[in-house]
N, C-alpha and C positions, 0 to 999 in steps of 0.2 A: 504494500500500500504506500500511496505518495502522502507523505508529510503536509498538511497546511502551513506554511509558511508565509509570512507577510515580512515584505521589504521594510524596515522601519528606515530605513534611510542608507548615502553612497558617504565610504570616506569620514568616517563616525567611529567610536570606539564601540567593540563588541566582547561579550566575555563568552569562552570557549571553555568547557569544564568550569574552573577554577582561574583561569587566565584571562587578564585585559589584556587584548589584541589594538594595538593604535594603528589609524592610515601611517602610512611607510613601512609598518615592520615589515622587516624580513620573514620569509616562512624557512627555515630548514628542516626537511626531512629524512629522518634515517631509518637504518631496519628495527631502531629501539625506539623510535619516538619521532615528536615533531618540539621543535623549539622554536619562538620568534624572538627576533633578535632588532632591540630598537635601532634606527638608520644610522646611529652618528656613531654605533659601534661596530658596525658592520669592518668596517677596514682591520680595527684592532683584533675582530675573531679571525680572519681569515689567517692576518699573518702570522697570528700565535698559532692554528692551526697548521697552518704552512710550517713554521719553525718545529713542531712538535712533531709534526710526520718524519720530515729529515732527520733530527737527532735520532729518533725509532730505528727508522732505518739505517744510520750508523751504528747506533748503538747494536742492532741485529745484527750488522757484516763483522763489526766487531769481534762478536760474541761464536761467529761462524767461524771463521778463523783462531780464534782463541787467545787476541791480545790482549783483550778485559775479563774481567770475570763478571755475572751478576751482579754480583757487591758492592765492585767498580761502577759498573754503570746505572745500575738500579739506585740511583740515589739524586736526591731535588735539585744540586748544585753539582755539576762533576770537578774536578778537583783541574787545577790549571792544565796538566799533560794532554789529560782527556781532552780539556775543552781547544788546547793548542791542536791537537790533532784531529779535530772535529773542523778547526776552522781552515785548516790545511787542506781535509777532505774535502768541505764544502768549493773550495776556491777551484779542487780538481776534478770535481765528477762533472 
């Protein structure tokens, strides 16, 4: 069966479950969820998401090869070697 729904208006805040949705958010959707993300942070998520893919993925090739250990790289701030040889790699792939 189709829903009744009525337009209350275009470009208006709307709540979604539990969420205020504002005109400009952002929608992102993933296989665990959907998040909206207000416009004037949009740059900041991306690039932190950008930065946190790359180190993963260092930190992985790392871990393949066997010059880090988890310990080594599983941790919030890597210690200057790491982070010198991170930005070596980054400069080279």
């Amino acid at each position: 069966a189709i829903a009744d729904v009525t337009l209350a208006g275009i470009n208006i805040p709307i709540r979604i479950g539990e969420v205020t949705v504002l005109p400009g958010d952002i929608v992102l959707g993933t296989p665990s969820g959907v998040i909206f993300i207000p416009p004037h942070l949009v740059q900041e998520v991306v690039e932190t998401a950008e930065d946190v893919q790359s180190r993963d993925t260092f930190g992985k090739y790392c871990l393949s090869i066997g010059k880090y250990t988890p310990g080594e790289i599983d941790v919030p701030t890597w210690p200057e070697q790491i982070e010198s040889d991170y930005q070596t790699w980054l400069t080279n792939k």
